[in-house]
Structure formats: structure tokens, C-alpha cells
LOVO-770054 format. One record per atom (N, C-alpha, C): residue in one letter; x, y, z. Coordinates in steps of 0.2 Angstrom, whole numbers, plus 5000, padded with zeros to 4 digits. Atoms other than C-alpha are relative to their C-alpha. Layout:
BEGIN
aXYZ
...
% end
This chain:
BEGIN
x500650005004
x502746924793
x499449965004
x500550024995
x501146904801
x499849924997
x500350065002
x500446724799
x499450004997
x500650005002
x498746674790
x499649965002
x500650064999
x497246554792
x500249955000
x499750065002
x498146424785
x500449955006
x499450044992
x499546424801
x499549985005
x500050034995
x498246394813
x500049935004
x499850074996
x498446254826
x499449974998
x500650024999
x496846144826
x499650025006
x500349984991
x496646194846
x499850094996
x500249905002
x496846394838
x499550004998
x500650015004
x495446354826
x499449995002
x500850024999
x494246284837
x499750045004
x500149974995
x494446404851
x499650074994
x500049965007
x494246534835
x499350004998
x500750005000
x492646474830
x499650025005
x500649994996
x491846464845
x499950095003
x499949914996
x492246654850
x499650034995
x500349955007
x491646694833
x499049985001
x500850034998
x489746614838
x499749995008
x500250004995
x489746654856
x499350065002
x500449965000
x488346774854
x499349994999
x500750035002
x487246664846
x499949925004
x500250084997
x487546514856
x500250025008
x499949994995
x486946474874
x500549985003
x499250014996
x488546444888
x500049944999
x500250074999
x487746264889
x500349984991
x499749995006
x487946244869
x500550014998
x499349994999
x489546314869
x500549964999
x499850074997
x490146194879
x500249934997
x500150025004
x489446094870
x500449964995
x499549985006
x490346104853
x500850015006
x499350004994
x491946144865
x500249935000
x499650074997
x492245954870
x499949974994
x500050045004
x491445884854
x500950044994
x499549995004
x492945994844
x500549995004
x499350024997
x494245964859
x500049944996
x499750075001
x494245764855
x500350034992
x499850015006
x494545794837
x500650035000
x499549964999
x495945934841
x500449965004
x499450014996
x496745834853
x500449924996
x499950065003
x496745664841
x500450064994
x499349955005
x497545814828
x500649985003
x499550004998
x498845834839
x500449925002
x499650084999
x499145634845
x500449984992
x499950035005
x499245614825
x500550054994
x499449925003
x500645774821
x499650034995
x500249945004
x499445864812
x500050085003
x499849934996
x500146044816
x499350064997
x500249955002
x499146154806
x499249984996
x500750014999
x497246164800
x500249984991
x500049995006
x497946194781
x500249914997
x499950055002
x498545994781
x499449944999
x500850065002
x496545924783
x500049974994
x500350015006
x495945834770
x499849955001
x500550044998
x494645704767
x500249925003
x499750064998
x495745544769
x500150025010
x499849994990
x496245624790
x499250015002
x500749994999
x494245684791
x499749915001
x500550075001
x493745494787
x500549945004
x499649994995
x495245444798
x499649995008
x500249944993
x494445534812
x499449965003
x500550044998
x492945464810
x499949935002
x499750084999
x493545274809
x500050015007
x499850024995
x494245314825
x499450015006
x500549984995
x492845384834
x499849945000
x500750034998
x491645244830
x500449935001
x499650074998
x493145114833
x499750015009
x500250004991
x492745184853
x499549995001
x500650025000
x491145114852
x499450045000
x500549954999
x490245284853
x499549984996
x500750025002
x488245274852
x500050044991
x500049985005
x487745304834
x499850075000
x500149945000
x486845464839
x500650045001
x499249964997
x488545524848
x500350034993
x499749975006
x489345504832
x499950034995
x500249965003
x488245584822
x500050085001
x499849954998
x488145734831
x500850044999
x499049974998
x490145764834
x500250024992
x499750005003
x490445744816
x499650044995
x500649945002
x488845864812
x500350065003
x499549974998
x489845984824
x500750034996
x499549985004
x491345964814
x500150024994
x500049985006
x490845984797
x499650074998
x500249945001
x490046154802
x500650035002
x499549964999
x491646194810
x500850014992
x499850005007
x492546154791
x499850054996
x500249965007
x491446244782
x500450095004
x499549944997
x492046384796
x500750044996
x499549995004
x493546364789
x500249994993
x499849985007
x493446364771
x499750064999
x500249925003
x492446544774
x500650035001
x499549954994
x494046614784
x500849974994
x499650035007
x494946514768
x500749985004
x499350054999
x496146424779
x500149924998
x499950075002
x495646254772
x499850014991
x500249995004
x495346224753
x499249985001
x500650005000
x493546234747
x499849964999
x500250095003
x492346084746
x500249975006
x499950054994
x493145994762
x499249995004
x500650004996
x491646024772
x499649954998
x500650045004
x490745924760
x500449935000
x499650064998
x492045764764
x500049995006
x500050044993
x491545754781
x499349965000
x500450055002
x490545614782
x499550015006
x500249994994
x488945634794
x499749934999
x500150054999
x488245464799
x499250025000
x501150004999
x486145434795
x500049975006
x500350054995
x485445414809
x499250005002
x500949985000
x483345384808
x499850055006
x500049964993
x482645514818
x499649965004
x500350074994
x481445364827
x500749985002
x499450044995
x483445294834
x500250085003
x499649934997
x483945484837
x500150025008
x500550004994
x482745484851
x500449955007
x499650074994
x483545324859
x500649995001
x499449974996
x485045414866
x500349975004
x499750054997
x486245314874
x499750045008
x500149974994
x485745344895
x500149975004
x499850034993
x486245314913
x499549945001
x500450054998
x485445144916
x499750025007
x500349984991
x484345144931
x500249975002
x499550054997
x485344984936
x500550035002
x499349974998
x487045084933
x500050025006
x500249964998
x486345214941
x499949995007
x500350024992
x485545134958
x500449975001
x499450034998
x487045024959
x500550065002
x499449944997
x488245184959
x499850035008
x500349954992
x487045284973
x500249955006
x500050024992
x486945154985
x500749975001
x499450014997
x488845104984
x500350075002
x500049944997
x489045284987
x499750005006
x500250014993
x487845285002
x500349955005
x499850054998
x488745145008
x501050005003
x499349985000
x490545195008
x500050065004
x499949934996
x491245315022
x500450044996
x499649925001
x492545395011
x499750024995
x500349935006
x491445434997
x499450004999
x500749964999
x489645475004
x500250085003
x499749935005
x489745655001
x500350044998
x499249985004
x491045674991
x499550034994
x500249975006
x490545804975
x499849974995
x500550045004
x490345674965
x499749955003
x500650014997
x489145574975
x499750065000
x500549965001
x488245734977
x499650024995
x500149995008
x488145774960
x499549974996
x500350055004
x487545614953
x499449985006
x501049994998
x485945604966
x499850035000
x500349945000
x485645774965
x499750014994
x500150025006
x485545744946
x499549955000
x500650065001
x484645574946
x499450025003
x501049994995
x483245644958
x499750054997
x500549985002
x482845794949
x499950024993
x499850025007
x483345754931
x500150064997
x499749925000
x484045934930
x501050004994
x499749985006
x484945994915
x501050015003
x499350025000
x486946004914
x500050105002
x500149935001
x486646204914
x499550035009
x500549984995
x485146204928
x500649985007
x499650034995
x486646094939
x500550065003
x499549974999
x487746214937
x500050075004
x500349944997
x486646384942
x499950005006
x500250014996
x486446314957
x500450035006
x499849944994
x486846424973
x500049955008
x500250034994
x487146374991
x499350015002
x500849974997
x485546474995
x499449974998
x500550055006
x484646354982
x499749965004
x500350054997
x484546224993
x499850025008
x500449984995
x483346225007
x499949935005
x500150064997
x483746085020
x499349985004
x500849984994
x482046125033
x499749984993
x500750025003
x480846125018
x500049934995
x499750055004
x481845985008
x499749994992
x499950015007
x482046064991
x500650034998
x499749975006
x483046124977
x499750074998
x500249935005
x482746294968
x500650014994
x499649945004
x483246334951
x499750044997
x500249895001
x483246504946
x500750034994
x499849975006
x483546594929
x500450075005
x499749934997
x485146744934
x500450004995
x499649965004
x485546804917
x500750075002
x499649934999
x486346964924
x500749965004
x499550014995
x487646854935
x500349944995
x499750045001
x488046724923
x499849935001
x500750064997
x486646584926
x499549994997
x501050015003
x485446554913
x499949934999
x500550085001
x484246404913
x499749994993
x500150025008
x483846324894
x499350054998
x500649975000
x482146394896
x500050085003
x499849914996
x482446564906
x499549995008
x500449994998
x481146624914
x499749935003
x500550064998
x479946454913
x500349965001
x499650064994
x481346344920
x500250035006
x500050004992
x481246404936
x499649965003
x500450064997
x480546274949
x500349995006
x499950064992
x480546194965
x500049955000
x499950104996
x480946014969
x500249985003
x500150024993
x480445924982
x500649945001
x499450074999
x481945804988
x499649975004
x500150054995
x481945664998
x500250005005
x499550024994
x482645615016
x500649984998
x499550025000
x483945525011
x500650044994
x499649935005
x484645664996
x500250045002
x499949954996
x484445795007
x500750015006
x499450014995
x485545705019
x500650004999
x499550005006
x486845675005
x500250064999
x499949935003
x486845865000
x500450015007
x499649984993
x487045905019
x500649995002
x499550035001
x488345795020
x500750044998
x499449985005
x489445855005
x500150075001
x500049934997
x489146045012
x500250005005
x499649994993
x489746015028
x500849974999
x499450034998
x491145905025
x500750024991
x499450015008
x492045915004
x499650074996
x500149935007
x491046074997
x500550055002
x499349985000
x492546194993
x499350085002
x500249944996
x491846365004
x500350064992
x499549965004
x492246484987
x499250044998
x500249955005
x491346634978
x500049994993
x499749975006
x491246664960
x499950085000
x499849915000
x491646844953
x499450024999
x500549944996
x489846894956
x500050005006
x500250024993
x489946854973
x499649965004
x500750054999
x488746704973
x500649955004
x499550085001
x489346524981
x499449954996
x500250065004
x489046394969
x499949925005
x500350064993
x488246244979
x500649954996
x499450025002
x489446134968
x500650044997
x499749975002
x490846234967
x500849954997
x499350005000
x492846214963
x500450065004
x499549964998
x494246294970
x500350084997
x500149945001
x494046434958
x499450025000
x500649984997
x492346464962
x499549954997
x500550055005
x490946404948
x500349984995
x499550015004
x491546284939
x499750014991
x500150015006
x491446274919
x499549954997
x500350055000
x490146184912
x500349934995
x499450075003
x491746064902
x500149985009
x499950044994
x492246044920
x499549985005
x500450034995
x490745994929
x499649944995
x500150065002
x490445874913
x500449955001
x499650084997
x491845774918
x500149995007
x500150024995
x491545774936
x499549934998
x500550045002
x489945684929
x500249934997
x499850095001
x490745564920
x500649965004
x499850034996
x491845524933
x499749975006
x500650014995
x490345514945
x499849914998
x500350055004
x489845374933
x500349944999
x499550065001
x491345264931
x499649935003
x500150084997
x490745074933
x500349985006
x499350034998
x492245034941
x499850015008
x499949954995
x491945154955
x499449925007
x500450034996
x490545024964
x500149904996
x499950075001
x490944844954
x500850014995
x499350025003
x492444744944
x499850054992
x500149975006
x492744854925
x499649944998
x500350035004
x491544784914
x500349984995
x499749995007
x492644804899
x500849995001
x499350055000
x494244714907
x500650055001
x499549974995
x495344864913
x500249985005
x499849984991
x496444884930
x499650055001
x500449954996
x495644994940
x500750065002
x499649965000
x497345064943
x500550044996
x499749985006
x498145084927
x499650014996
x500649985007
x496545134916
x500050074999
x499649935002
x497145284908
x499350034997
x500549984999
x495045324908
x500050035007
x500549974993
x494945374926
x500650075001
x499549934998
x496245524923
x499250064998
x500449925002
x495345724921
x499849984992
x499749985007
x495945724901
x499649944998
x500350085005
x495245534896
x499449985004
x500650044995
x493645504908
x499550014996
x500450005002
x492545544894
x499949924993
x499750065005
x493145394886
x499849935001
x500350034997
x492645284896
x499549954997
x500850035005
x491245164886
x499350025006
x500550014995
x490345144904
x499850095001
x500349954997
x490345324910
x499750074996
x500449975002
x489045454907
x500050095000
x500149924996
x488645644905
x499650025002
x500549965000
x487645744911
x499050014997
x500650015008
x486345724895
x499849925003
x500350075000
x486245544898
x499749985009
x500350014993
x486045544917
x499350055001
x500649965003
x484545684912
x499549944997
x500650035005
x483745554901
x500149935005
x500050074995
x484145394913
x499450015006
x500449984992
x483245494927
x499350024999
x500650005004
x481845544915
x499649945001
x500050075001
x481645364912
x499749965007
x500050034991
x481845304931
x499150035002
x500549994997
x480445424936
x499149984995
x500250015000
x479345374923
x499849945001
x500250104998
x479445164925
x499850025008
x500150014992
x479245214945
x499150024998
x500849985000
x477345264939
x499950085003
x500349924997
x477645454943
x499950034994
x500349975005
x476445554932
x500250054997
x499749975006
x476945624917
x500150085002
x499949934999
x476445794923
x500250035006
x499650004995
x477245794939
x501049994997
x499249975001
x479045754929
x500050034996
x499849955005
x478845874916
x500050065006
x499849934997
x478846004930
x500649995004
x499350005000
x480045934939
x500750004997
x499349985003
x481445934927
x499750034993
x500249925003
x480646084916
x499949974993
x500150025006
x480245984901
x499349974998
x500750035002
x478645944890
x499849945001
x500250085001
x477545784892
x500149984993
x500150015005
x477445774874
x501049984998
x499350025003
x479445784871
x500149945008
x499750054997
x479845674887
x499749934996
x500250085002
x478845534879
x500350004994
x499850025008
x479645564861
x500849995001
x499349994999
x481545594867
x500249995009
x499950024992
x481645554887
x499749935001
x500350054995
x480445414893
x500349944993
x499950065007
x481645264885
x499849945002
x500350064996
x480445134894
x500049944993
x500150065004
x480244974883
x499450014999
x500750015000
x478744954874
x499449975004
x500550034996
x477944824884
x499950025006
x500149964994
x478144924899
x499550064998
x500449945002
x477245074891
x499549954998
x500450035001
x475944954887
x499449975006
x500449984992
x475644904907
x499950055002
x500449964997
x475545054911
x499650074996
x500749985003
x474245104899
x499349985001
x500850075000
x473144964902
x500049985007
x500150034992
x473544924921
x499550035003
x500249954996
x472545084926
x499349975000
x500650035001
x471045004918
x499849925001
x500250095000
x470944834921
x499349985001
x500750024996
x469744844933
x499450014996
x500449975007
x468444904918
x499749954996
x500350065003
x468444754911
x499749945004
x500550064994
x467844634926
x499550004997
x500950025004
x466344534920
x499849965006
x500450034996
x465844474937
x499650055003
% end
């Protein structure tokens, strides 16, 4: 007898969903959604939940306990469990759960003025991890050293990182290029108008060169392009190049754990748990860290809105997470000299 909605696994379920809305949602999105319902799927399964039809609101509130026991940022958690209660309602149209659940997944208020203030790579973390990478002979450039200044320099999206081709980079004129290639499996958030050029620096450029000569894996993907960060099957996934990332980011990796693990029993620095980490970042948050970086360094608003493809208007609303009193000198420092009474 064929089995029904009921019997699916939680891992069946989510892969399930997402196939059913791949049409309307971009790769990057996907994605997404993907790692927000793996955790929940795979704490299912830590806790013998076999099949979708056992949910119910006591496991869902459960679920959530445990989440916000791992410290995650308020937005984090709002999100994920905004994810999941649209994947619920999924399943009570597909009638493998009873009706009404969706409405017992609890979504956490989060004001949309704190939404904005997204947990992010510190420019500390951040400048501490690069220069102990440039510092180290075995891991200046290594893939994840590449990644993570590649990333912080041009505050380039998790999807723009990914499009990225050997061909992209241009050691002689010392840029980057990304470039919308719908037809190959490559699209940029924006299309079309996230295309751009960024100017690197000497010392990135050096970095890049590096990890291309010495640890980039020589591969194709199945249109015949090479992926400037590749894997060993060619381009990687955008789930697998977000745990590159947050493996790029581990504290550990340049000082003592903050948070009192071994460094060599912390069952955080495996593939499967590295997003678990309190300390380590993805993608999103090293984009908004780098946002941030470039505008305290006093680079003009419309200089980073083109370099990492986004509005001055949304960077100052949901990117630039400067301190008040910093956005206050440099509003006022420009003018100073205006007010001289001599």
C-alpha cells in the first residue's frame, strides 16, 4: 500500500516543500529556507520524531525553546520560525498534519527598528581573523582565507560570491567582476543591475593570487565554466559555501574560544555543526559587517552602494550598524570648519 502525507519523514517534508516552490523562489532563497528547515529536521530526528504526522504544538514550542536556548540573535529566531510556520501550513494543505498547527508555531515580535540590527561580523572579529590569516604560512590562501577577504572587501552577497568565475578576476587591473548568467545557472539578487566592477586592493589581490595558485581545486562546473571558489565537484552549493563561511569565521581559528570550548573536541568545528557556533558567521552577516567597515572607514555612501549593489537609502536603514554617536561625527565633522568665529 502506497504510503500517505502523514508517513513522511520530516527531512521528506522539507525537501518536499521546497521542490514545490522552486519556481518562485531564487537559488539564493532556496537556500535559504533549506538550512533554516534542515536544523529543525535534524533536531526531529536527534528527538525520535519519525514522521511529520507526530508534530504538535507542545514539539513546535519545544523546538523553539531550544533554538533561543543557543543564544541565536532575536531576528535569527524570528525568521527561522517564520520559515517554519509557513512550512506547517504547507503541510496542513497536503493534509499530512492536522488543521490549526500552523497557527501554534509561535513567531517571536521583533520591532522592525531591532530587525535592522542583524547580528554582523564585527570589524574587530573580522580584522583579527584577516591579519591572522595573512600571518600564518599554512592558512594564507587557503579557501577560506580567500573567501572571507574577498567577501569583507567587496561586501558581496552570498549568491554574487558564488557566480563568481576564474575569469572574474582580473589580477593586472586589480578587480573583481560580477556578472548576472541566468542561462548557466548564476543569477545576481538584482540581475541585470547587480553587475559591477570592484576595485581591490594589493594586499587581496595578493590573497586571491595566492589561493589560485596554490589550494583553488582546478574543476569545471556542468556548464563548463571554472568557479573562482570551487569544490571538488565543481560550483559549490550555495548551503555549502555558507559553511565554508562560517567556518572562515570560527574565533578560535586566530585567539583562545571565547565561549570555553577545546579547540579540539568542539563538536562546532565539524562540516554538520559549524553553524552552531555562537561566534561564527554567514555570509549575511559578514555582507553587513563589511557594509558597516566601509562606512565607519568614511567611504561615501555612493561609492558603497555600488560596490556591493545596494541602495544608500536601505544601507543606512538595514546595513550601516555604526553607533549613533559615530553617525553623528560624521555628519557634523564635515562642517566644522563653518562655524569658526575667528
Amino acid at each position: 500500500m502506497t504510503s500517505g502525507p502523514k508517513d513522511l519523514t520530516p527531512r521528506a517534508a522539507w525537501h518536499r516543500y521546497l521542490d514545490s516552490r522552486r519556481t518562485e523562489l531564487t537559488e539564493e532563497t532556496a537556500s535559504t529556507y533549506h538550512y533554516r528547515l534542515k536544523l529543525f529536521g535534524e533536531w526531529c530526528e536527534e528527538n525520535g520524531i519519525e514522521t511529520v504526522d507526530e508534530l504538535n504544538g507542545w514539539l513546535l514550542d519545544q523546538y523553539e525553546s531550544y533554538r533561543s536556548g543557543q543564544g541565536v540573535a532575536a531576528t535569527t529566531l524570528h525568521n527561522e520560525m517564520e520559515t517554519l510556520k509557513t512550512f506547517i501550513e504547507y503541510l496542513e494543505r497536503i493534509e499530512a498534519v492536522e488543521d490549526g498547527l500552523a497557527e501554534r508555531v509561535s513567531v517571536p515580535h521583533v520591532p522592525s527598528d531591532q530587525r535592522s540590527r542583524e547580528t554582523k561580523l564585527s570589524t574587530e572579529q573580522a580584522l583579527e581573523l584577516i591579519r591572522y590569516y595573512r600571518s600564518d604560512g599554512t592558512l594564507y590562501g587557503s579557501k577560506r582565507h580567500a573567501l572571507l577577504e574577498t567577501a569583507w572587501h567587496t561586501g558581496a552577497r552570498l549568491g554574487g560570491l558564488r557566480a563568481l568565475d576564474l575569469r572574474d578576476y582580473d589580477r593586472d587591473e586589480q578587480t573583481i567582476e560580477f556578472v548576472h548568467r541566468p542561462e548557466s545557472n548564476t543569477v545576481l539578487k538584482n540581475k541585470r543591475e547587480g553587475e559591477r566592477v570592484v576595485a581591490l586592493n594589493e594586499r587581496v589581490c595578493e590573497t586571491i593570487s595566492t589561493f589560485i595558485q596554490t589550494n583553488r581545486h582546478d574543476k569545471h562546473d556542468e556548464h563548463g565554466r571554472q568557479p573562482l571558489f570551487s569544490s571538488l565537484q565543481g560550483r559549490p552549493k550555495p548551503g555549502t559555501l555558507r559553511v565554508w563561511m562560517y567556518r572562515a569565521t570560527f574565533p578560535c581559528i586566530a585567539t583562545e574560544c571565547p565561549h570555553g570550548y577545546d579547540r579540539e573536541t568542539c563538536e562546532f568545528r565539524s562540516h554538520s555543526k559549524a553553524s552552531q557556533c555562537p561566534s561564527s558567521r554567514a555570509p549575511h552577516h559578514v555582507r553587513t559587517g563589511s557594509i558597516t567597515w566601509h562606512c565607519d572607514r568614511g567611504v561615501p555612501r555612493e561609492v558603497t552602494a555600488e560596490r556591493v549593489n545596494a541602495s544608500q537609502d536601505v544601507i543606512d536603514e538595514y546595513y550601516d550598524k555604526s553607533e549613533e554617536r559615530d553617525r553623528m561625527e560624521k555628519r557634523r565633522r564635515p562642517h566644522l570648519n563653518k562655524l569658526n568665529i575667528e
